[in-house]
C-alpha positions in Angstrom: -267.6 11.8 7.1 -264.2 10.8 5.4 -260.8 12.7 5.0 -260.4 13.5 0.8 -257.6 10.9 0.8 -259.9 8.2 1.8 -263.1 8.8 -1.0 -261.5 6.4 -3.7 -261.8 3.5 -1.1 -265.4 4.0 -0.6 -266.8 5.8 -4.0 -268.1 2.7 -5.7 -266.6 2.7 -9.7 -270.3 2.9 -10.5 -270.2 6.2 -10.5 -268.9 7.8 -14.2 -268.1 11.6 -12.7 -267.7 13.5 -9.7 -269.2 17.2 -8.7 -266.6 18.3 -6.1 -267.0 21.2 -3.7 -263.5 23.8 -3.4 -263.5 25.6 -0.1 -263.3 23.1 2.8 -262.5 20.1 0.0 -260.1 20.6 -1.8 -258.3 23.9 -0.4 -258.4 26.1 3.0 -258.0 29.8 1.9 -254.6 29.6 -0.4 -253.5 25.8 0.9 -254.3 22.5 -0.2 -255.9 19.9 1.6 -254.0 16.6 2.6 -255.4 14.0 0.1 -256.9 16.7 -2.7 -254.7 15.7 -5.4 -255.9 11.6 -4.8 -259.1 12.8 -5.1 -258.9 14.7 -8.5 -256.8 12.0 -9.5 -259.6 9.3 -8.8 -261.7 11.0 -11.1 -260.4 12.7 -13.4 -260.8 13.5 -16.0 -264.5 13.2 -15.1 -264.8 15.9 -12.6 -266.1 19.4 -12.8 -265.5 21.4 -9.4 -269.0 23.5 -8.1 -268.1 26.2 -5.7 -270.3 29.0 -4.5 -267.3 31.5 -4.5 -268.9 34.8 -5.6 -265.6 36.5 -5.5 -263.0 35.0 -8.3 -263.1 33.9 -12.4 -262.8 30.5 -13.4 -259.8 32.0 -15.0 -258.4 32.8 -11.7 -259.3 30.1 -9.7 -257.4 28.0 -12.0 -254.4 29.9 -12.1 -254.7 30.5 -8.1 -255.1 26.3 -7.9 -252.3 26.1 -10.1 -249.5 27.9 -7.7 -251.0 25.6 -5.3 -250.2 22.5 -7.1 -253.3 21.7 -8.6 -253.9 21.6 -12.4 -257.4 22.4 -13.0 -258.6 23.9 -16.2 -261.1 26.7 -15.9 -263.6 25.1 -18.1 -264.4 22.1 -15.3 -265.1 25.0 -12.6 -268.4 26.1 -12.3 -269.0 29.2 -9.7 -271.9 30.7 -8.6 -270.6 34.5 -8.5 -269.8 33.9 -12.4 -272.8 31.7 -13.4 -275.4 34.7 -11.7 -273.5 37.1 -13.8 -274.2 35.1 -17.0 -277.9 34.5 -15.6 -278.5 37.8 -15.1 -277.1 38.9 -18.8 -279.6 36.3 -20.5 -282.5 36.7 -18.2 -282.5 40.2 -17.6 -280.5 41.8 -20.4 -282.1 45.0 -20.4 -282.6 45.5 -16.5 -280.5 48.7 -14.5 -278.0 46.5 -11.9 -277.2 47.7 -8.7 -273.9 44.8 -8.2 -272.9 44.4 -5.1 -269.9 42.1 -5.6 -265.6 42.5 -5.9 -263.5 44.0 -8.2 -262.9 40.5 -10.0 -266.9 40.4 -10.9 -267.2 44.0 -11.6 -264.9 42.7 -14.4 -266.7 40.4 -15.3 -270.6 42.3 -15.5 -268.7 44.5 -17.2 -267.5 42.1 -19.7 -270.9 40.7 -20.2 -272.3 44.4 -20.9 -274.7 44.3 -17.5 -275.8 47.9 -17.1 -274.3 48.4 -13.6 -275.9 51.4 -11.6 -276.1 53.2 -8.4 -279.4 54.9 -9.0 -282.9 53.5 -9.6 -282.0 50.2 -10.0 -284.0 47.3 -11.2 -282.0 44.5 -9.7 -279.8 44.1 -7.3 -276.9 41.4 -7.9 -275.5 40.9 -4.2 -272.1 38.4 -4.0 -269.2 38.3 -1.5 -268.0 42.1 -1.6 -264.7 42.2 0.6 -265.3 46.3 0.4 -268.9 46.0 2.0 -269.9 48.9 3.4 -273.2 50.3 5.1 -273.4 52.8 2.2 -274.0 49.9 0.5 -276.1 48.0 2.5 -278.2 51.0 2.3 -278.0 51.5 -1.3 -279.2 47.4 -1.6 -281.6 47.8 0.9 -283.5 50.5 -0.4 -283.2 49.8 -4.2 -284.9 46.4 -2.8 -287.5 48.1 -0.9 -288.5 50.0 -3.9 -289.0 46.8 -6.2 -286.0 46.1 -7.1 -285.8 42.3 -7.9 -282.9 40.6 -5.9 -280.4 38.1 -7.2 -278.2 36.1 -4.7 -274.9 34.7 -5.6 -275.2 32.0 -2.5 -276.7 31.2 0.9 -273.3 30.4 2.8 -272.6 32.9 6.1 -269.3 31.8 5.9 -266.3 29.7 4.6 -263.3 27.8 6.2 -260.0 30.3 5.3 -256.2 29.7 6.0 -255.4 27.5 9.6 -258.9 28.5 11.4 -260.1 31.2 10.4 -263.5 32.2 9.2 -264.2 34.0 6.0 -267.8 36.0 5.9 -269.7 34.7 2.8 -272.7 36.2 0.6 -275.4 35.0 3.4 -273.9 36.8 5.8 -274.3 40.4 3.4 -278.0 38.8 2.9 -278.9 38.3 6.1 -278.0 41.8 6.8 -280.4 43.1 4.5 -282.8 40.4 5.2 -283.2 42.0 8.6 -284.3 45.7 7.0 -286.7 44.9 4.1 -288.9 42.0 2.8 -287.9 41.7 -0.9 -291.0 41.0 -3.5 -288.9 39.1 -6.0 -285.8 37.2 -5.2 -284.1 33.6 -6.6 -280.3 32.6 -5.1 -278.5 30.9 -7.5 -275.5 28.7 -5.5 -275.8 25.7 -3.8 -278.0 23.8 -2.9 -280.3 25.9 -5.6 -280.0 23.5 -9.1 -278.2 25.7 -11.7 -274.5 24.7 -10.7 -275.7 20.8 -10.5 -277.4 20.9 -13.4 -274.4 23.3 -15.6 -272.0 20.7 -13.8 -274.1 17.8 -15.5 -274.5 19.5 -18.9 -270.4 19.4 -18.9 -270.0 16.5 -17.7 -272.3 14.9 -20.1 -273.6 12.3 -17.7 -277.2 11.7 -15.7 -277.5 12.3 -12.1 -277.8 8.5 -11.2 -274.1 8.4 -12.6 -272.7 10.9 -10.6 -271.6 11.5 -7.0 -271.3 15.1 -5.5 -268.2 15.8 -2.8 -268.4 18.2 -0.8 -267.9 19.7 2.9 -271.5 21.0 3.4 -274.2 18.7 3.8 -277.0 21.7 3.7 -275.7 23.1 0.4 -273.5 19.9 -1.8 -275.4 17.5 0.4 -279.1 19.0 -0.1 -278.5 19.6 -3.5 -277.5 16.6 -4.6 -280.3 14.9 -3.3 -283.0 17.1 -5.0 -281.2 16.1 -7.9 -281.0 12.4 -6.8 -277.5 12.3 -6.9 -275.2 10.6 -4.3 -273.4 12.3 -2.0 -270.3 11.6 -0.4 -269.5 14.1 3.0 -265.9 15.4 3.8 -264.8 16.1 6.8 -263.9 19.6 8.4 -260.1 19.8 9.0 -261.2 22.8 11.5 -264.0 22.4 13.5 -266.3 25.5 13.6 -269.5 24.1 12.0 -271.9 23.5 13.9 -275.3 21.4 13.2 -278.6 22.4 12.0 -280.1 21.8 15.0 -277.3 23.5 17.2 -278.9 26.8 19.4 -276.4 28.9 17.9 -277.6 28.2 14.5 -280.6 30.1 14.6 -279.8 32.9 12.9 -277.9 30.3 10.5 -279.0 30.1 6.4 -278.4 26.2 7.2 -281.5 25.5 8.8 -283.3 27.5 6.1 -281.8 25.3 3.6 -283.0 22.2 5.7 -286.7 23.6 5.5 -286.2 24.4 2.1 -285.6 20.8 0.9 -288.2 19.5 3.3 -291.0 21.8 1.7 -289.6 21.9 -1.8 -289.9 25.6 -1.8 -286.5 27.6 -2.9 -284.2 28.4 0.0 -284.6 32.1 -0.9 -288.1 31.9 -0.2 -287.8 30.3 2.9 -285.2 32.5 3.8 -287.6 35.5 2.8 -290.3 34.2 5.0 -288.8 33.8 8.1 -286.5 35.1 10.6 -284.0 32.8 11.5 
């Protein structure tokens, strides 16, 4: 694992474009990383950032990165809370959707004309909700146990936030209603599923082979970016609260799930579905 300020000595120039990862690589919670701006810099502008916040716009992650210092225009960041949205609006365009997300992607579902319910639902569209509640773990739970197909934004229990703190992610809202009800028909969309790789290829223009993914999380940038047979290049943790795979107190952790997912080549929501980790 390297420091961001030290991937331009070892990123060979064979590779065209970057994917880079946002939480953990570039920022904790609202401050930059030591070396972020050398490492945007080394690529640019052949980079598209791939985060699996399900909270914010591209719109206002750019202004947000911005304040901070780094220019980023929204069109080079792909997010998983936005890109279910979209999926959800093309795939499903006619389904009832129980959303399960903040006010930011409300917005946003709104925007996209997703017709958002709280009864009878066919889908439920679960993201990082900062207003969770058990009302509406119940509302999720149920709507899920009656057929409803479910739509993840992302795996991840958690984030790093500002100094060392830990932010609570989608998987942690998952797992909760993972424990209550076996869903029938489910796909996650974030890392290390395909769809941000493979919109962060289409934008970049470029094949795998010529591309190298950065990121913080070898189960999510890491996995995915081999499935994809892309190189990966691994960051390192600035705060030390991960833990690995293999650790006892990761067994209750979407990580290993993801581990088992790219061993078997099933998707991490089904393996997730299947057992209890």
């Amino acid at each position: 694992m390297i420091e961001p300020r030290n991937v331009s000595a070892i990123a060979p120039s064979r590779y065209k474009a970057a994917i880079i990862d946002l939480d953990g690589t570039l920022i904790y919670g609202r401050s930059v990383r030591a070396g972020a701006r050398e490492l945007l810099a080394r690529f640019a502008p052949n980079y598209v950032i791939a985060s699996n916040n399900s909270t914010h716009t591209s719109a206002e992650l750019s202004s947000m990165l911005a304040r901070l210092g780094l220019e980023v225009p929204s069109s080079r960041i792909i997010l998983a809370g936005t890109t279910a949205i979209g999926m959800v609006a093309c795939q499903w365009p006619d389904a009832r959707v129980l959303l399960i997300a903040s006010a930011s992607l409300r917005r946003q579902a709104e925007a996209f004309e997703l017709r958002l319910t709280d009864e009878m639902p066919d889908l439920v569209l679960l993201a990082r909700d900062p207003d969770f509640t058990y009302a509406k773990l119940v509302s999720a739970v149920n709507a899920v146990a009656n057929g409803a197909r479910l739509v993840v934004t992302n795996p991840d229990l958690s984030h790093p936030g500002n100094g060392s703190t830990i932010v609570p992610e989608t998987g942690s809202l998952l797992q909760a209603l993972l424990a209550c009800v076996q869903p029938k028909d489910g796909v996650i969309i974030g890392k290390p599923e395909p769809h941000l790789f493979t919109e962060a290829l289409g934008r970049l223009g470029v094949p795998a082979s010529d591309c190298v993914v950065i990121g913080d999380n070898r189960h999510t940038d890491g996995a995915g970016a081999q499935r994809l047979g892309m190189a990966f290049i691994e960051i390192e943790h600035a705060h030390h609260h991960t833990f690995a795979a293999s650790d006892p107190v990761m067994t209750n952790d979407g990580s290993k799930a993801i581990d088992d997912a790219g061993r078997t080549g099933q998707s991490t929501f089904d393996v997730l579905s299947a057992k209890r980790y």
